[in-house]
C-alpha positions as CSV (number, residue, x, y, z in Angstrom):
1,X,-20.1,70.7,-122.2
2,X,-16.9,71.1,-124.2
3,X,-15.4,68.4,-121.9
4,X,-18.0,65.9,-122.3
5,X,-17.9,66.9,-125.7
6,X,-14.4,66.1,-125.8
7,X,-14.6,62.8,-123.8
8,X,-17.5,61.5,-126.5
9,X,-15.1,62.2,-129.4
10,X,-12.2,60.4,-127.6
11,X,-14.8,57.1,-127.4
12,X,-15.6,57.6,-131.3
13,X,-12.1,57.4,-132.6
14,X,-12.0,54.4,-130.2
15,X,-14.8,53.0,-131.5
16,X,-13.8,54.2,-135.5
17,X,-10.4,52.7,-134.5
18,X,-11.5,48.9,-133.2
19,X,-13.8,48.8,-136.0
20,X,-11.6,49.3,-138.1
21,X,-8.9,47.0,-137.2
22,X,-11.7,44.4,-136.9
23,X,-12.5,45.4,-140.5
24,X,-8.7,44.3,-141.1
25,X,-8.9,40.7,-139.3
26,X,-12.1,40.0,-140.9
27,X,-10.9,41.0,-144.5
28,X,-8.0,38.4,-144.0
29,X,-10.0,36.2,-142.5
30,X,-12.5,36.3,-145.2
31,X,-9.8,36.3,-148.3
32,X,-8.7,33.4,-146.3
33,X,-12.1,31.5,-146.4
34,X,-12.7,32.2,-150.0
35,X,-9.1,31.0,-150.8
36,X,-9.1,28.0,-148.9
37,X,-11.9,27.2,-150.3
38,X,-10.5,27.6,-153.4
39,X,-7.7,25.3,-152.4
40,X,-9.6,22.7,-150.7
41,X,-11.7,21.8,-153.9
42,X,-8.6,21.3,-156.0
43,X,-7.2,19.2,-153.5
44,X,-9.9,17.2,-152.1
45,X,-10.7,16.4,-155.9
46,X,-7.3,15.7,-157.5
47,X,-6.4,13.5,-155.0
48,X,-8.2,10.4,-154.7
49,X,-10.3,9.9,-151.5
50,X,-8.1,7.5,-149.6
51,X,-4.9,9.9,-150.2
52,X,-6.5,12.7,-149.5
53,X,-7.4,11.4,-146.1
54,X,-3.6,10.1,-145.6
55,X,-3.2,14.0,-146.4
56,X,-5.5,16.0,-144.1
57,X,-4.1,13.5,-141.7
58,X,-0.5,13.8,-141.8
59,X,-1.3,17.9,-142.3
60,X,-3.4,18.2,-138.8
61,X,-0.4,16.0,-137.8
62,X,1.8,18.4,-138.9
63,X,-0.2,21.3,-137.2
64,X,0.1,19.6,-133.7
65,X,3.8,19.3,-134.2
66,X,4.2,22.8,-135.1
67,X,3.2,23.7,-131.4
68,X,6.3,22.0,-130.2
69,X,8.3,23.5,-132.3
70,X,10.2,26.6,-130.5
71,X,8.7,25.8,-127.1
72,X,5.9,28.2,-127.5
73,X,8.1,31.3,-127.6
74,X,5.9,32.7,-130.6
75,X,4.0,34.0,-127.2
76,X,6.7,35.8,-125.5
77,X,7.3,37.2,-129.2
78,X,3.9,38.3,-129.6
79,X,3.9,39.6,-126.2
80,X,6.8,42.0,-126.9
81,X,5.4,43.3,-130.0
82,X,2.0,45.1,-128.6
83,X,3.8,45.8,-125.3
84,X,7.2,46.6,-125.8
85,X,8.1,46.9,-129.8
86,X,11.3,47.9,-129.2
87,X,12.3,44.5,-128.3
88,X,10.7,43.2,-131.0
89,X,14.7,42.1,-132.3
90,X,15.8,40.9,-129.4
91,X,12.8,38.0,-129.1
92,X,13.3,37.5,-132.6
93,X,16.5,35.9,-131.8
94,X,15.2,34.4,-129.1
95,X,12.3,32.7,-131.3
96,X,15.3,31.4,-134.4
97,X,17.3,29.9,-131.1
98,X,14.3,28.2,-129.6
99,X,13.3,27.0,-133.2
100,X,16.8,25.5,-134.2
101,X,17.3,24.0,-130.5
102,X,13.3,22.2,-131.1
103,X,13.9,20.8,-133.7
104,X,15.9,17.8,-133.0
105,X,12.3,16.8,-130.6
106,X,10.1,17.7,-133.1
107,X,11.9,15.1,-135.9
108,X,11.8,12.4,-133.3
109,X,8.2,12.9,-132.0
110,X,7.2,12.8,-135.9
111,X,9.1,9.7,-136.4
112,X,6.7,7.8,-133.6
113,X,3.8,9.5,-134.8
114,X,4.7,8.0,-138.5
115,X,5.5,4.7,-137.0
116,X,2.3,4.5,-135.5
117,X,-0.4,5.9,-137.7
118,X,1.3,6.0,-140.7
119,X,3.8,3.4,-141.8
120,X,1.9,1.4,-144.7
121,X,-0.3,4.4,-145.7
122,X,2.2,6.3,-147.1
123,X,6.0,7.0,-147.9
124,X,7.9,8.9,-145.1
125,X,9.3,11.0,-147.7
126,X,5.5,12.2,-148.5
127,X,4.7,12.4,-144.3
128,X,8.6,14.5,-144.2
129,X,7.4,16.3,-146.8
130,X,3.9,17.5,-145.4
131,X,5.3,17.8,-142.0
132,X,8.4,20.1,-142.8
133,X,5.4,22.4,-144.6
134,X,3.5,22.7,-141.4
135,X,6.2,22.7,-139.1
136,X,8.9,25.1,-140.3
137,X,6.8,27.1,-143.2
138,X,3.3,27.5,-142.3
139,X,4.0,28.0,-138.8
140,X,7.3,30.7,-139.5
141,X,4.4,32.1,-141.8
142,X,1.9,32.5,-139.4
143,X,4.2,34.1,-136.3
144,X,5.0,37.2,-139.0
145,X,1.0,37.3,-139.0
146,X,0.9,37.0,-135.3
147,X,3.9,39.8,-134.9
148,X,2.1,42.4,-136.9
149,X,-1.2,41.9,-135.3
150,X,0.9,42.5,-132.3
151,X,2.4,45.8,-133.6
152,X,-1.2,46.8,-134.4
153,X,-0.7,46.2,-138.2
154,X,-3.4,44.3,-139.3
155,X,-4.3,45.5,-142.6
156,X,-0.6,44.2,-143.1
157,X,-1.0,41.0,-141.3
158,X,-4.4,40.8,-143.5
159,X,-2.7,40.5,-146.7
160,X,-0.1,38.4,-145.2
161,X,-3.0,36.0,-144.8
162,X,-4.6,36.4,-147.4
163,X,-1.3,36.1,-150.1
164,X,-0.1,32.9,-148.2
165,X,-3.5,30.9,-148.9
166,X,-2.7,32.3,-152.3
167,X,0.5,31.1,-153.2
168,X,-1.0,27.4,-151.7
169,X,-3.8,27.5,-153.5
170,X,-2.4,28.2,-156.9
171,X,-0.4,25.6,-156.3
172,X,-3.1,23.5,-155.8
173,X,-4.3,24.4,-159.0
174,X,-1.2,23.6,-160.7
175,X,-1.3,20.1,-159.0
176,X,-5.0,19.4,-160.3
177,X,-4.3,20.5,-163.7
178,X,-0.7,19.6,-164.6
179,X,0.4,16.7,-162.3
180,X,-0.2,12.6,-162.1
181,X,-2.3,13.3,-158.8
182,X,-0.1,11.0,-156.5
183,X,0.0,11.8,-152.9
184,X,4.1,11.7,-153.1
185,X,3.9,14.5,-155.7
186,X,1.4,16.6,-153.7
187,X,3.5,16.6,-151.0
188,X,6.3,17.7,-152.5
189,X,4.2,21.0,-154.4
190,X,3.0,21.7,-150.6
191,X,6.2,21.6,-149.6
192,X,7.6,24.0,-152.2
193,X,4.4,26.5,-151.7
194,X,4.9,26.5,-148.1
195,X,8.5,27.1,-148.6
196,X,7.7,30.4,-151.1
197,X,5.1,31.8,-149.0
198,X,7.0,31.7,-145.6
199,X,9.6,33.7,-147.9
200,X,7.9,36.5,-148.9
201,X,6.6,36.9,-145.2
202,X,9.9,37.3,-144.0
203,X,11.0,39.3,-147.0
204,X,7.9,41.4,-147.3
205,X,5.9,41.5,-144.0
206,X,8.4,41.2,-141.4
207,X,9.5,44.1,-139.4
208,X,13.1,45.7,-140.2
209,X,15.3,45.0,-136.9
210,X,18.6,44.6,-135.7
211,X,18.7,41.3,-134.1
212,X,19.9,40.8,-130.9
213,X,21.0,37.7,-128.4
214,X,19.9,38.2,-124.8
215,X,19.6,34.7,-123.0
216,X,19.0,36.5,-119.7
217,X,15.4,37.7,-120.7
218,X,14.2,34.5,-122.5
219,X,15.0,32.9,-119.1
220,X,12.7,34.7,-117.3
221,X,10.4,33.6,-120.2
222,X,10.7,29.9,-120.3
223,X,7.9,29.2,-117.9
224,X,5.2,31.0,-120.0
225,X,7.0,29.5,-123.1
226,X,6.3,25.9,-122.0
227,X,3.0,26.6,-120.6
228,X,1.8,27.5,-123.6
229,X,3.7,25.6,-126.0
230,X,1.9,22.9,-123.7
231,X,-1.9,24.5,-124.0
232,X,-0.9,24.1,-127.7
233,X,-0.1,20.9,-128.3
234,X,-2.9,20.0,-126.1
235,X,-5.3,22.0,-127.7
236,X,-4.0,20.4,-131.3
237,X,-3.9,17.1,-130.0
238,X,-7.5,16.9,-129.1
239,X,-8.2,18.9,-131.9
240,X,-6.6,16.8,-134.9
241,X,-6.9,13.7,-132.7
242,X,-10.1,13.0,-134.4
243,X,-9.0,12.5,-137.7
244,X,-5.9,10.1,-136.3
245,X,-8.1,7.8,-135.0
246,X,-10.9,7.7,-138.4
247,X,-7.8,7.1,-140.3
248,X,-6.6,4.0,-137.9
249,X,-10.3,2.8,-136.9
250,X,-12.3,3.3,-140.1
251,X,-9.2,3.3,-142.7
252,X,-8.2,5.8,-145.3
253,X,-11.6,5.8,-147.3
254,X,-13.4,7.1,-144.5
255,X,-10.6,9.3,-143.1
256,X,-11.2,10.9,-146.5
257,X,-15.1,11.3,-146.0
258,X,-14.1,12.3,-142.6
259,X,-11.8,15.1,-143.7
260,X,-14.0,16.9,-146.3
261,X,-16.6,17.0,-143.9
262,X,-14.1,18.4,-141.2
263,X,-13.2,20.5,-143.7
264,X,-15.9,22.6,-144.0
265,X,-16.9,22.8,-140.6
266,X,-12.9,24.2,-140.3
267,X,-14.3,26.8,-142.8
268,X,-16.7,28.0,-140.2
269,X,-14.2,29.0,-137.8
270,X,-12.3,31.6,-140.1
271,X,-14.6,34.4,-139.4
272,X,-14.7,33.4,-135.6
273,X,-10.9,33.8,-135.3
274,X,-10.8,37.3,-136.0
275,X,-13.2,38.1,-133.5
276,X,-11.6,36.3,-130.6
277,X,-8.7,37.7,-131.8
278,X,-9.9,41.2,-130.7
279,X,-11.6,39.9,-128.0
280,X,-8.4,38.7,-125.9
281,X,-7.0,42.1,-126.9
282,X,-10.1,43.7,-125.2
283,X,-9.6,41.0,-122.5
284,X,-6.0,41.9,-122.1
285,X,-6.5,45.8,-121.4
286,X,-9.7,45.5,-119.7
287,X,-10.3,41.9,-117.3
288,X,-13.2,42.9,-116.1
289,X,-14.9,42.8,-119.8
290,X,-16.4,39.4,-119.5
291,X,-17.7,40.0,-115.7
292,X,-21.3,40.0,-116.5
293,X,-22.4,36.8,-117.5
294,X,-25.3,38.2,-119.4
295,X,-22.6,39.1,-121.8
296,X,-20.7,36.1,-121.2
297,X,-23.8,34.3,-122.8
298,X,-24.8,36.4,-125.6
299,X,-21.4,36.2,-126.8
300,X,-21.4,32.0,-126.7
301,X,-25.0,32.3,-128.2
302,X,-23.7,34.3,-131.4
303,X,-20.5,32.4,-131.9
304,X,-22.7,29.3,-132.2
305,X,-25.4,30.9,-134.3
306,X,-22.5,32.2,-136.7
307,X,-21.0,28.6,-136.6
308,X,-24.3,26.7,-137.2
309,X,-25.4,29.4,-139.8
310,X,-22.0,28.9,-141.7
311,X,-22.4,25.4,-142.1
312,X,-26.4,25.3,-142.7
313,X,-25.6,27.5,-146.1
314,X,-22.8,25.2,-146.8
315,X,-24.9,21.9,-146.4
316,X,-27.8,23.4,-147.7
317,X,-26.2,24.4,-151.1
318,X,-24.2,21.0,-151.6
319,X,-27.7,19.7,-150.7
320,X,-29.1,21.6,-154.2
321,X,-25.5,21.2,-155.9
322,X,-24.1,17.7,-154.6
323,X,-21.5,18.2,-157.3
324,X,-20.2,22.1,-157.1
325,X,-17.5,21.3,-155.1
326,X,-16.3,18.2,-157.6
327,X,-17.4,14.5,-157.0
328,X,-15.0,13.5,-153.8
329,X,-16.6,16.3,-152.1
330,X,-20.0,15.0,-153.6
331,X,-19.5,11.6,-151.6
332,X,-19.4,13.3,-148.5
333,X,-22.6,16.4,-149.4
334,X,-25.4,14.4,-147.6
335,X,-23.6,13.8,-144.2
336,X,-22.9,17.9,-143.7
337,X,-26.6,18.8,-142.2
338,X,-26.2,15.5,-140.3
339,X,-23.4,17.7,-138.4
340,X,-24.8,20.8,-138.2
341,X,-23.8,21.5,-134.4
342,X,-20.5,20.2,-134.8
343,X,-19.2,23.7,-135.6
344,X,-20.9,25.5,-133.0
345,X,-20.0,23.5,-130.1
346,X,-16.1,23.0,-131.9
347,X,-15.7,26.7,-131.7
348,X,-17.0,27.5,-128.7
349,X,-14.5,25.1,-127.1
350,X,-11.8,27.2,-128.7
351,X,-13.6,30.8,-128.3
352,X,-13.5,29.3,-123.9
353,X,-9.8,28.7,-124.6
354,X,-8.7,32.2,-125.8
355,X,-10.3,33.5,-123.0
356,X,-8.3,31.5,-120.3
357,X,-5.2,32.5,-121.8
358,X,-6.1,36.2,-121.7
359,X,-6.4,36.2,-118.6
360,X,-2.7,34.6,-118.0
361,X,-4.1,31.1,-116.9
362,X,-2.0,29.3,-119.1
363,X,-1.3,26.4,-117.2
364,X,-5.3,25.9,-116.2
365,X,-5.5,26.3,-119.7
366,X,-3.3,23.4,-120.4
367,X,-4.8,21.5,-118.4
368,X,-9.0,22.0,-119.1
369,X,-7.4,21.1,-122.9
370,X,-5.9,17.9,-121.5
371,X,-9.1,16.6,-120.4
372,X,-11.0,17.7,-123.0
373,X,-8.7,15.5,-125.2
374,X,-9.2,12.6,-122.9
375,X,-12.5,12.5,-122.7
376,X,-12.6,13.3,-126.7
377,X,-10.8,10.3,-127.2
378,X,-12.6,8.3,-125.2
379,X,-15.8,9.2,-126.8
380,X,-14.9,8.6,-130.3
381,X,-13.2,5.6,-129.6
382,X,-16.6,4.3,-128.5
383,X,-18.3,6.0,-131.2
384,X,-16.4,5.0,-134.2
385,X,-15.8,1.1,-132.9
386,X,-19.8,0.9,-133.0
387,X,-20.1,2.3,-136.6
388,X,-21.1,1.1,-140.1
389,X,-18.8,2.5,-142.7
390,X,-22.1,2.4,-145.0
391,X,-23.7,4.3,-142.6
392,X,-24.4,7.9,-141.1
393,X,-25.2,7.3,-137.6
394,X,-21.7,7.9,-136.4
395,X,-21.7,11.4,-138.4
396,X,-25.1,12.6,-136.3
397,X,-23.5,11.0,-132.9
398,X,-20.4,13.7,-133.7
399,X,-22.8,16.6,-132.7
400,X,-23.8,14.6,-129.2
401,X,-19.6,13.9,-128.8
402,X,-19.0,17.9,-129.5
403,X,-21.5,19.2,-127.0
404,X,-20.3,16.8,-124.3
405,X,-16.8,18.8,-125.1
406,X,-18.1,22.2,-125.2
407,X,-19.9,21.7,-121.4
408,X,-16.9,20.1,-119.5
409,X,-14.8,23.0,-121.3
410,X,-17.5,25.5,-120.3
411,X,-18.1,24.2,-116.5
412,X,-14.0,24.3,-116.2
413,X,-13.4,27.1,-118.3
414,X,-15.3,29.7,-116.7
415,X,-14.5,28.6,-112.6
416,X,-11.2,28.8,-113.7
417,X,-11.8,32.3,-115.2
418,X,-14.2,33.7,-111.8
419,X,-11.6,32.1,-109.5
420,X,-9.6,35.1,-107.8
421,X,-10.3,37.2,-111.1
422,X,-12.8,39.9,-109.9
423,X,-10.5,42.7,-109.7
424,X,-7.2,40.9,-110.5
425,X,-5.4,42.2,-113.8
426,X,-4.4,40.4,-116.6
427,X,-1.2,39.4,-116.9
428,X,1.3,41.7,-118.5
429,X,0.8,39.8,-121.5
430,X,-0.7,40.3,-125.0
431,X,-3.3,37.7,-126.7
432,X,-2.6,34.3,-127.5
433,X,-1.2,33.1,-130.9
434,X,-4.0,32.4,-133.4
435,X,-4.4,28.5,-134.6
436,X,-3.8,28.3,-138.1
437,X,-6.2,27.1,-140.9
């Protein structure tokens, strides 16, 4: 009696303890969502709609190039921290040296991505701008996130969260009220809030270490560095590819309809994150987690629901209140039910990708993204070279493109996850990096 008594209070702290941390993640994650929210108004309103499509554009651009920079070893880094804390400092160093030494590739990939999509729609001082924000800020930002949740301090890496989308958003504020609302000036306030926040998360947030320079273990790194770094990109790629090709196909008027309305569907994933964060932790300690598919579909079936629900309250209360969210945001109200699944099937794409790289199947990974991208670009190419700007039938054909996505990355996803995994560990790895907002 006294040992299953025992045994039963050692599961309840487990329990009290996962609860809780969860409670952390989704407090961040929920900050974040009110914040951004916050921020995305001010922008999508003081800009006009044409620059602030050129903006979400050059951002998500910005985002994808972020996954270049330091190769991927944020995962090695993040590996470290919930295995092996100790050396935390000496794959710090490791991270700065693979940051400096990819940055020479990241400038020159931007350069052909400006050349291409963005020469004539906007200065390259504006596109440096936006890009440095994403690439050397946001992203520094988000790996002290991703370290703490590593060290199993996510209250701190909750707050982290949660004053970053502050410091942008009050700066978005600042831009709406006090500034001439050009796109060159909004870039360089992003710049500048990027720039404070990524400072106070190394000054306030990051962990006290010594650093120290040890080539020999990043070596033995590099090929789980690349491999993700490449899952990444990919996963970027086809993510933010979207909004490249509205912005080249349908111009920047409907990149900026296109943007609010991807806007808020990227508002539905918040909440999602934090539970796929603790998921892939589960994952990590415990492969054999997912085994039943039972589970495996219940968990699919409440992501979606959470997704679809998210964006059902949104659409519905822009329906009543076309205006709450200011007039740009007002153009694009009646085409948010019209991509009500769009969330859902998004999500779930991303939810199927986590769990790949839990179980170490990085380069599978990489690769079930790389034709999900494909075939992604493929179908909105058709889709949006068939359209009517002063029509809505391209919006609805976005939840048909989406679930296309979602059952190719399902099919591969999950015989890449059964195949030799019954009774294989994970790797000796911790979860992936989470995508930023």
């Amino acid at each position: 009696m006294m040992l299953q008594a025992g045994t039963l209070m050692a599961k309840l702290k487990g329990n009290i303890g996962l609860v809780t941390a969860y409670a952390h993640l989704m407090g961040g994650s929920l900050g974040r969502l009110v914040l951004s929210l916050g921020y995305f108004v001010c922008v999508a309103n003081a800009l006009s709609l044409a620059d602030f499509g050129r903006f979400a554009t050059a951002s998500a651009t910005g985002v994808v190039l972020s996954r270049i920079a330091a190769f991927g070893f944020v995962s090695p880094l993040y590996r470290v921290a919930t295995g092996r804390p100790r050396l935390v400092g000496v794959y710090t160093a490791g991270f700065l040296a693979a940051l400096l030494a990819s940055l020479p590739l990241v400038a020159l990939v931007a350069a052909g991505f400006y050349a291409v999509f963005f020469q004539g729609e906007m200065s390259i001082l504006a596109f440096a701008a936006i890009v440095a924000a994403e690439v050397l800020c946001w992203r520094v930002l988000e790996v002290v996130c991703i370290v703490n949740n590593g060290l199993g301090r996510f209250g701190r890496a909750a707050i982290l969260a949660i004053s970053g989308s502050a410091v942008r958003t009050l700066a978005a504020l600042a831009f709406a009220l006090f500034s001439d609302h050009s796109l060159i000036a909004w870039a360089s306030a992003y710049l500048l809030a990027n720039a404070l926040a990524m400072l106070g998360a190394i000054l306030f947030f990051y962990p006290r270490i010594r650093l120290r320079f040890a080539p020999s273990l990043y070596l033995a790194r590099w090929r789980d560095s690349v491999s993700v770094a490449s899952a990444e990109i990919i996963f970027y790629l086809q993510s933010e590819l979207d909004k490249l090709l509205v912005l080249s196909l349908g111009g920047p008027h409907i990149a900026g309809l296109y943007a609010i309305l991807m806007r808020l569907v990227d508002l539905t994933a918040i909440p999602v994150r934090a539970f796929n964060t603790m998921l892939v932790q589960k994952l990590m300690k415990a492969p054999q987690t997912l085994a039943s598919w039972r589970l495996r579909v219940s968990l699919e079936a409440g992501i979606a629901a959470v997704s679809i629900a998210g964006l059902a309250f949104l659409g519905g209360f822009l329906a009543i209140f076309p205006t709450a969210l200011g007039d740009n945001v007002a153009d694009a109200a009646p085409l948010v039910l019209l991509a009500l699944l769009v969330p859902a099937f998004r999500n779930l794409v991303e939810f199927q990708s986590e769990l790949l790289y839990a179980r170490g199947k990085t380069t599978v990974r990489a690769l079930i993204l790389a034709l999900v991208g494909v075939i992604k670009a493929g179908l909105l190419a058709l889709l949006l070279g068939h359209f009517d700007d002063r029509g809505t039938a391209w919006i609805a054909g976005m939840n048909g493109l989406f679930a296309a996505l979602w059952l190719v990355s399902a099919v591969a996803t999950y015989t890449a996850f059964d195949w030799h995994g019954r009774g294989r560990p994970a790797a000796p790895v911790t979860p992936a990096p989470q995508p930023g907002e």
